[in-house]
N, C-alpha and C positions, 0 to 999 in steps of 0.2 A: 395547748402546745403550739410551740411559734412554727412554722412551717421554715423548712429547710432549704436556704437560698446556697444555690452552687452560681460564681461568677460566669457569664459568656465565654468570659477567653476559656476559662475551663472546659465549660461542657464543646468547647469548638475542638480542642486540646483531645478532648475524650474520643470525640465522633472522628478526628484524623485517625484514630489507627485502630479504625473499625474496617473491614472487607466490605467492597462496593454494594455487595447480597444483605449485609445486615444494614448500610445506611438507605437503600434504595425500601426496604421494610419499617425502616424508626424513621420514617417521614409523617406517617400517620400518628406518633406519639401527640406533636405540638404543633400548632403553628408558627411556634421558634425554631423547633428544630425543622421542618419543612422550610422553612425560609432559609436558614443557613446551608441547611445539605444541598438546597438546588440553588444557591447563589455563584456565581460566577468566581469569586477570591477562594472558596470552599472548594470547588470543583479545581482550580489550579494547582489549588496547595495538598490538595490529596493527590491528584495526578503524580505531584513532583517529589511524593514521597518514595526514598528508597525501598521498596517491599520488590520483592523478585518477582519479575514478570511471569506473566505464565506464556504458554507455548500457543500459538495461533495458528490451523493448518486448515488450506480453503480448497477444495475441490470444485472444480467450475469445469462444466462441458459448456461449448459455444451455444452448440445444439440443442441442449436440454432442457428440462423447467425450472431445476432446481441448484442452488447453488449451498454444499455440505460445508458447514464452519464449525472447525470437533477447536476445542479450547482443554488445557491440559495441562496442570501445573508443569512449571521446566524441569527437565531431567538432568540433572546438574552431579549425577552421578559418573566418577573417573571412568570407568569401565563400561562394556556391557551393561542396559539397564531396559526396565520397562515399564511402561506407564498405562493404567487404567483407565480411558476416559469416558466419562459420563456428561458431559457438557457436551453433547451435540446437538447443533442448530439446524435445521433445512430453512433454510431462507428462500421464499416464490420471487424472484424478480423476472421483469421480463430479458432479465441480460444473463449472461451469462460466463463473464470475464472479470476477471479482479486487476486491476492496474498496482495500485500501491497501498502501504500502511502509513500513518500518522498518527501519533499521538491518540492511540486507542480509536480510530474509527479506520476504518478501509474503503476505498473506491473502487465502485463496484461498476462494472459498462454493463446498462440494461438493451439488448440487442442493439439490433445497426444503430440507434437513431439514440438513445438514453444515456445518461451517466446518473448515477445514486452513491452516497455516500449512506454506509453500514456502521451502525454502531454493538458489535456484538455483546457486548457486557449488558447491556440491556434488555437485548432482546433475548439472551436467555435466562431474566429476571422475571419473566412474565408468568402470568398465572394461570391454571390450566384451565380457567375458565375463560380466558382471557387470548389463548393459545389464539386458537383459530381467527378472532377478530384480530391480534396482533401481527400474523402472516402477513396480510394485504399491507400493513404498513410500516412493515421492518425496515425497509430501504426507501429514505428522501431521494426523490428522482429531482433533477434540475431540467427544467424548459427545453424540449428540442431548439434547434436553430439551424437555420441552414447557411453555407455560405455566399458569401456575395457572388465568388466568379463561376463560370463552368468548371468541373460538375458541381452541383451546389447543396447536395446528398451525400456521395459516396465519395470517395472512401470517406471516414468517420476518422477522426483527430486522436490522438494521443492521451488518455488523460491523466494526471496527477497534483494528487490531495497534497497539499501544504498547509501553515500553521504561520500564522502572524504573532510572537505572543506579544507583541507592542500593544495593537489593537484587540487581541482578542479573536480572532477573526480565522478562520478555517478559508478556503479559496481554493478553488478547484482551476488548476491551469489546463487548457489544449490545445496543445499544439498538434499543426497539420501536417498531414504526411503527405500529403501530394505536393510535387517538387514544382509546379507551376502556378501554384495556390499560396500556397504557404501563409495563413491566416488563421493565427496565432488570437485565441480569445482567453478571457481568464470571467470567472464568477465568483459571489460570495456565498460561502452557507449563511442561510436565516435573515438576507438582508432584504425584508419585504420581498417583491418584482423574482428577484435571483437573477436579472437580466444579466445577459453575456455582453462584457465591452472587450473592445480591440486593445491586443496587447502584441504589437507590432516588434519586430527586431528589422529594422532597415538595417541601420549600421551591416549588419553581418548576415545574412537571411541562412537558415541552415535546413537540414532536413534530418527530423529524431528518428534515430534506432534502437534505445533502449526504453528499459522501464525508470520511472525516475525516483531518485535516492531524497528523500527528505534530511537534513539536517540543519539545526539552530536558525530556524528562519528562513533556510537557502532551500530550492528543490534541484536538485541537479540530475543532467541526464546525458547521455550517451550522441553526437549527432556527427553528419558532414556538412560543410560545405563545399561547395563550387560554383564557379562562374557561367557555367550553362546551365538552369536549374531546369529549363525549358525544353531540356534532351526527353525522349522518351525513355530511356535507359539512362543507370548512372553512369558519367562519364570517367575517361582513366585518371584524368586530373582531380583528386576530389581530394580534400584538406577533412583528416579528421578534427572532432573538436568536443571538447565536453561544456555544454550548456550551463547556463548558473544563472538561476530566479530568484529575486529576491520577492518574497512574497509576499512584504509590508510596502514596498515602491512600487513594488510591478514592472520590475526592468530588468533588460538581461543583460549579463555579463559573458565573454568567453574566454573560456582556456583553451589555449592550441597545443593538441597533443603529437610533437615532433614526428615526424616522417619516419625516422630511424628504428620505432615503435610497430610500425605497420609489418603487417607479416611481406615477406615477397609474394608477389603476385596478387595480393590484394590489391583492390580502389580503397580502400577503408580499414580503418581497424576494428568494425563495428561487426565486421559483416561475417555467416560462420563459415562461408566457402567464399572462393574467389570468385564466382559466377553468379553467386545471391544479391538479390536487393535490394533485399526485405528483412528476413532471417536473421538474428544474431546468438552468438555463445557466451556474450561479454555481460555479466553484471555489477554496476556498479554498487561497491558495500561501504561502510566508515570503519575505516582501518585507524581505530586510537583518534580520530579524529580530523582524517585526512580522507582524502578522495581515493579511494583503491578501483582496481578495473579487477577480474576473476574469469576466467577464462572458462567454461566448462570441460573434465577432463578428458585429456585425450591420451588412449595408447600408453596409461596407468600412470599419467602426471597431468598438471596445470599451471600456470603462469599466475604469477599475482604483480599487477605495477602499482608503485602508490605514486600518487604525485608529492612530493617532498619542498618543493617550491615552486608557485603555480609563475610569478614576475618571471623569474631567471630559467622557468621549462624547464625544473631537474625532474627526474622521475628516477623509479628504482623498479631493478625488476627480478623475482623470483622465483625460484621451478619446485615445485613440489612433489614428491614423488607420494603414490599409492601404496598400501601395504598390500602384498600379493594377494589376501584374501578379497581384496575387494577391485585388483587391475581390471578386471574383464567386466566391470561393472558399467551401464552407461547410466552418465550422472546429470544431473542439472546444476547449477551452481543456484541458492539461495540469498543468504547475505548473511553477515555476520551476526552473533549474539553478543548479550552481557558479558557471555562466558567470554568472550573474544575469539571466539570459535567460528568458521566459517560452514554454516550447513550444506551438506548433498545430499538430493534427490535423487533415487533412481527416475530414470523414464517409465520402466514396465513396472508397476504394481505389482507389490507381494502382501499377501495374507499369513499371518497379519504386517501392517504396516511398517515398514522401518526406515528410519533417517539416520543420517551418519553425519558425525561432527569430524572436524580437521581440525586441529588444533597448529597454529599457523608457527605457533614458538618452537614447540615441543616435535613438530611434523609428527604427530601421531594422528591417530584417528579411531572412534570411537562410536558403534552402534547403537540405536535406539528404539527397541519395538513398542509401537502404538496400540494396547489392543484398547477390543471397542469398540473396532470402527466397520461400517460394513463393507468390509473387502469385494464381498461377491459382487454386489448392486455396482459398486464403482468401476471393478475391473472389466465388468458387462459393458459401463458407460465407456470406458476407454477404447475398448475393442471396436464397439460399431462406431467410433469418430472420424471424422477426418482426422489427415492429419494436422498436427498443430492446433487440436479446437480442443482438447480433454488438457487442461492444465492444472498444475497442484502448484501451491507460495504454503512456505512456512515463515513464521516471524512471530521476535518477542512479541510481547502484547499489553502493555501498560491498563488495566483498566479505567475506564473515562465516564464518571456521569452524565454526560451530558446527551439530552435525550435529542435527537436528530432530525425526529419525526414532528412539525409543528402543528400545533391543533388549530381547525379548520375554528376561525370566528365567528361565532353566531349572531347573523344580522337582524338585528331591532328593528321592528316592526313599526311602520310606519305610524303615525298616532290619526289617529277617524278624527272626522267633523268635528262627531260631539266632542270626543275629547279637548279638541283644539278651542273649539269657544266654552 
């Protein structure tokens, strides 16, 4: 009997619209199909298949040891709805802060001094025997570094995860928040060293407030400048501005966001009181394809600006009101979904879990209970924090093969005497 040839393109054809669980299992069939499933054109072309994301929710205490990533198909239900989840992660890192999501991996800040990039789809592939040795290396940590001027430690940069797809290449940007520093480095995932080079902005020198927004290549983020950077406090003249990275040149771009934008009595439009320096309510989301700002709500409405054209500085801007079941809520703003939905957060934890989408067209809004999750452990964690250190991100979640963690090389032993004569 002749044996039964199925073409490449085929079997490649086959393994695209398989789930990342059954290909990350049929690597052990072949050393064909291992080759294909962990090759780089394979991992893209899967990524960039339309399959619906599933839901990514990350509990991080500053304080704590552990960092909870519950993953949960989308609830893509009009109404009221609820979701079961069974994919829950504890992740050990020594951090304890989420910065941003990209293209199926998240940045994860491992205490004062760390930054690691998380690939969850991964690591809740792992096998039970496998569990416990896979903790310790769930999150690639990148090289501490200190800066060059006084202080050369603390405070600790900004960071966020971007995506080259030119080159192929993931790159961690940070930027610094101290206004007399301002020393701006960028890194690579996986490029041997991972050393940190200067990624300076003279032209404009600014100082970031937000978290930053990934899209098509750009990292964008929330910031001010001003001409006295060297103030101890921010000063009243201070120009806001929204930041733009390109992540395959490594150079910034800015948008100047008009004055006529800024609440009265702010320095910034960044900032959530007029007296704050630090603190913001403002996140940025991809409105359709555009840079949007989201205000967190306040007093049972919130604000939405898109920039509409970044040359000529038009913007638009929008009030959204709350359905009285949920006015007396306080929220966090998230960022936008597939659905084109803008996610809220309460601040206080309920058992069980719930999110609430806003529907930006429609001004509706619509609840989402999470069970599953352990409410009690977390609402404990929240209780005894400072504040601002117990934070929750939800966001789609694209699953990504690509494994994050590189294996340590094992060095060849020198060859003896005898060997050698």
């Amino acid at each position: 009997m002749k044996p039964f040839y199925i073409p490449v393109d085929l079997q490649i054809n086959i393994l695209l619209g398989l789930p990342l669980k059954s290909l990350l299992r049929f690597r052990c069939v072949s050393k064909l199909w291992s080759s294909i499933i962990t090759s780089r054109d394979f991992r893209n072309m899967h990524l960039n298949i339309t399959a619906p994301p599933r839901l990514l929710i990350v509990f991080a205490d500053f304080y704590g040891e552990k960092i909870l990533v519950a993953s949960t198909p989308n609830p893509n239900a009009p109404s009221h709805s609820s979701s079961s989840n069974k994919d829950l992660i504890l992740v050990k890192t020594e951090g304890k802060k989420v910065y941003n999501a990209c293209q199926g991996l998240i940045c994860i800040g491992a205490g004062f001094k760390d930054v690691g990039i998380c690939n969850p789809s991964k690591n809740r592939q792992c096998s039970k025997k496998k569990k416990e040795k896979a903790k310790k290396r769930q999150v690639h940590t990148f090289p501490y570094f200190r800066f060059k001027y006084i202080p050369q430690n603390f405070p600790r940069a900004m960071y966020m995860l971007g995506y080259d797809p030119v080159e192929d290449q993931y790159k961690v940007l940070a930027l610094d928040v101290w206004r007399s520093r301002l020393e701006h480095k960028v890194a690579v995932l996986g490029s041997g060293e991972e050393t940190w080079r200067e990624a300076p902005c003279v032209a404009y020198p600014h100082v970031v407030c937000t978290r930053g927004l990934y899209m098509s290549g750009t990292i964008y983020y929330g910031a001010y400048h001003t001409d006295s950077p060297h103030d101890p406090v921010i000063p009243k003249k201070t120009k806001s501005i929204i930041g733009r990275f390109d992540v395959r040149l490594e150079t910034f771009t800015i948008i100047k966001v008009p004055s006529r934008l800024v609440p009265t009595g702010y320095h910034s439009m960044w900032l959530a009181e007029p007296r704050e320096s630090t603190l913001t309510d403002k996140t940025l989301i991809n409105y359709r394809g555009r840079i949007g700002v989201v205000e967190n709500p306040r007093e049972g409405s919130f604000r939405l600006w898109v920039l509409e054209d970044a040359e000529k500085e038009v913007w638009s801007m929008n009030t959204f009101a709350l359905p009285e079941s949920a006015a007396g809520l306080d929220f966090k703003v998230m960022e936008t979904f597939s659905s084109g939905e803008v996610c809220l957060v309460p601040k206080k934890l309920s058992d069980p879990f719930c999110l609430f989408y806003y529907n930006l067209e429609e001004k509706g809004m619509r609840s989402v209970t999470i069970e599953g999750l352990p409410m009690s452990e977390l609402k404990k964690a929240q209780t005894r924090s400072f504040s601002n250190s117990f934070s929750v991100s939800v966001s789609d979640h694209y699953e990504n093969s690509m494994s994050v963690v590189q294996k340590k090389k094992k060095r060849t032993p020198c060859p003896s005497k005898t060997e050698v004569n």
